[in-house]
N, C-alpha and C positions, 0 to 999 in steps of 0.2 A: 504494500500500500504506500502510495509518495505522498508526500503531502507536497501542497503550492501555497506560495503567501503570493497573493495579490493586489499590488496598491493599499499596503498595507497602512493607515495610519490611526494616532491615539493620542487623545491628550485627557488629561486630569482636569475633571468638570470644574472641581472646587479650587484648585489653584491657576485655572486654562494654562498649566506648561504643556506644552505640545513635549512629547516623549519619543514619538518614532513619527517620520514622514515616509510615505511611498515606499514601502520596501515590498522589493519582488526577490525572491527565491524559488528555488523545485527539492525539494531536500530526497533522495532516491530510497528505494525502500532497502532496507540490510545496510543503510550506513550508520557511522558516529559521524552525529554533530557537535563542534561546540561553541557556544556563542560565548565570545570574548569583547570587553570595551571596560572602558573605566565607569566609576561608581558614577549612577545618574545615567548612563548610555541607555537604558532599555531593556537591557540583558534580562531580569527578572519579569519586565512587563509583558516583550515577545513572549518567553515562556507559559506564561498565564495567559494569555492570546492567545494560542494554541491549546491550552486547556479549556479554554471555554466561559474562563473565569473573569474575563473583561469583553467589551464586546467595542469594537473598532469604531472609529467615526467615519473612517473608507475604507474601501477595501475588503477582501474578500480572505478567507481561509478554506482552502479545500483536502478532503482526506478520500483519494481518488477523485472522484467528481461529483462530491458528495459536498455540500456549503455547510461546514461547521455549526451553522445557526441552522440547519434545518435538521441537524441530527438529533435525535431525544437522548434524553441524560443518561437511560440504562445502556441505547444501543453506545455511547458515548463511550460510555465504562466497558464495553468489550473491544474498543479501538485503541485506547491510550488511558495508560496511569498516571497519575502525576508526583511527584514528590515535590513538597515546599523545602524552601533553607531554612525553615523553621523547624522544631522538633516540635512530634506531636505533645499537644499540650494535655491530654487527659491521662491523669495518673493513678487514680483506682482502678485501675485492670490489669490481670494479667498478660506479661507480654504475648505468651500463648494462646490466651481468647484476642489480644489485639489484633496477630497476624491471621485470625481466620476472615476478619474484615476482608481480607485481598481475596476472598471465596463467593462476596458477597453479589457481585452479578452474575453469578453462575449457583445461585441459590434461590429458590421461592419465597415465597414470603413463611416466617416460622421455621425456614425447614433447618436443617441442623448440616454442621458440616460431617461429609463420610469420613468410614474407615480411611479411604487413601488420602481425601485432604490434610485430613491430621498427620497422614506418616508424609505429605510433602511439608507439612510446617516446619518436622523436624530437620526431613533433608534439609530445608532451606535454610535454618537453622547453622544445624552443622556445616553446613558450603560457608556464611557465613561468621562463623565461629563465634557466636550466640549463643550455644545450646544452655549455655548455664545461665540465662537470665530468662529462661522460658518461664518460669516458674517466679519469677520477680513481678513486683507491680511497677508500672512505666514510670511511676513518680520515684523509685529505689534508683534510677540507672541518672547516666550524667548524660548532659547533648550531643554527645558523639554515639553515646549506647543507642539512644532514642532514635538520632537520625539512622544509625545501620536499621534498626528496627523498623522503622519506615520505610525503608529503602527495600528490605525482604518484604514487607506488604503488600510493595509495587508491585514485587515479580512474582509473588504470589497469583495477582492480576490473572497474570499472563496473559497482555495484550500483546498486539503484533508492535505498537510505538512505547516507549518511554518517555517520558516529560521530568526531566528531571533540571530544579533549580537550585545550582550551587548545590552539591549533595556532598563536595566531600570538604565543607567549610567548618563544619565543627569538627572534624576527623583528625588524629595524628597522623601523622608518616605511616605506620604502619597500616593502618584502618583506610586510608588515601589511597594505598596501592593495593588491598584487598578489593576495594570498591570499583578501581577503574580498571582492573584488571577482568574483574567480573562481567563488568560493564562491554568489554571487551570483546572478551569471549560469546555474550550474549550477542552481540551484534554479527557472529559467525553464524549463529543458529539464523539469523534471517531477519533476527528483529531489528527494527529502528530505534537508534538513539538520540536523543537531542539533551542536552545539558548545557547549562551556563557554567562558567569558573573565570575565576580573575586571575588561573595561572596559565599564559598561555603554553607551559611545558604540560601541562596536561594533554596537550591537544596533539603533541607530539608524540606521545606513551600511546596514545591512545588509535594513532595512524589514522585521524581521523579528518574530516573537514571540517572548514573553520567559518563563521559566518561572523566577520569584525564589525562590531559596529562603533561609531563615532558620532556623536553631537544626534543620535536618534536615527544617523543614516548607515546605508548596508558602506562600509567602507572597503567590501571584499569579499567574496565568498567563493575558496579553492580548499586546495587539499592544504592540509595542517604545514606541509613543508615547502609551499609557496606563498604562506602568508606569515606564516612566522618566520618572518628575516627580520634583521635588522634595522635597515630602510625603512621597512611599511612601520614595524611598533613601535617607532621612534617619533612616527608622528601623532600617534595614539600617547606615547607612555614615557617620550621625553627622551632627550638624548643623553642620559645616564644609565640607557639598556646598554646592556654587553654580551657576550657568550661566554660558556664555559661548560666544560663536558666532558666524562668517562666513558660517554656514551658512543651508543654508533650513528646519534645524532646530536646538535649541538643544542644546551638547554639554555635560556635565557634569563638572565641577572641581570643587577644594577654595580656600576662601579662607585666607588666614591669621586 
């Protein structure tokens, strides 16, 4: 399934700051995206734009040739999951009744999760490396537990797209490259990914494409190793970017 942004634009009623103008993309089904720009670019509002969570002042969203606004909310929830940079905020539950939520468009009204969804909780769990906070209440775990927690709930989903914003912003080093490496690998299976991140070495691990935005506009949208040079994020993020790398690609820093 591809999605298209068409003449995309949005602005905040209560402050009228215009946030994105006219943005055209085709994003292809079975890739990573990631959207990158500095704080205030739009990066979280596209996101939610494609979720369904804001609704355009022009412009069109399509999920094949289907217009975002004519989709209904369940068939919605069998297209695409979303993850917020927020961690879920309700903390009297078990993490284990939280992740059957990711069951719940593929459930009737009352009916209870099966035998197998429960033994995928745990795989997802275990893939994750969660299992010991299955049995925790969400209000026990700190913002990085909550967001992985979240993040299994998505895939729980199991939509064909991912919407995920900022997911690995509460996460350590470690927890950062469980996530996107996941993230990774799921995008072999066929699915689509889209996420925000303000690292643009994310987009490089990740082999993915890059959609930059600037001042609210598309300021580029290729593969992760023609837009993260030098030249282009220099003009995005200031001429104190540098290179440096162990890698078999070069990651991007700041010098003094």
């Amino acid at each position: 399934m591809k999605i298209k942004i068409k003449n995309l634009s949005f602005t905040y009623a209560r402050t009228t700051k215009v946030v994105l103008t006219n943005l055209n993309a085709e994003i292809k089904e079975g890739t990573v995206n990631v959207v990158l720009g500095l704080n205030g670019s739009g990066k979280t509002t596209l996101i939610r734009l494609l979720a369904g969570l804001y609704k355009p002042d022009e412009g069109d969203i399509f999920y094949d040739a289907k217009r975002l606004t004519s989709i209904p909310i369940k068939e919605r929830s069998k297209i695409f999951a979303y993850v917020s940079q927020h961690s879920v905020s309700t903390d009297d539950i078990l993490v284990k009744d939280f992740l059957t939520f990711g069951f719940v468009n593929s459930l009737k009204f009352y009916e209870s999760p099966s035998k197998e969804q429960i033994a995928k909780v745990t795989a997802i769990a275990n893939k994750m490396q969660i299992e010991k906070l299955l049995n925790k209440n969400l209000g026990e775990l700190s913002g990085g537990e909550k967001q992985i927690v979240s993040i299994a709930a998505c895939l729980l989903q199991n939509t064909p797209i991912l919407l995920l914003d900022e997911p690995t912003s509460a996460l350590d080093l470690k927890n950062q490259n469980l996530v996107l490496s996941l993230l990774r690998d799921i995008a072999k299976e066929g699915k689509t990914v889209i996420l925000s991140s303000h690292n643009p070495n994310h987009s490089l691990f990740l082999n993915s494409n890059v959609i930059l935005l600037n001042n609210g506009k598309i300021e580029m949208f290729d593969e992760s190793n023609k837009v993260v040079q030098i030249d282009i994020l220099r003009k995005i993020y200031g001429n104190n970017l540098c290179l440096s790398s162990d890698l078999a690609y070069k990651e991007v820093s700041f010098k003094n």
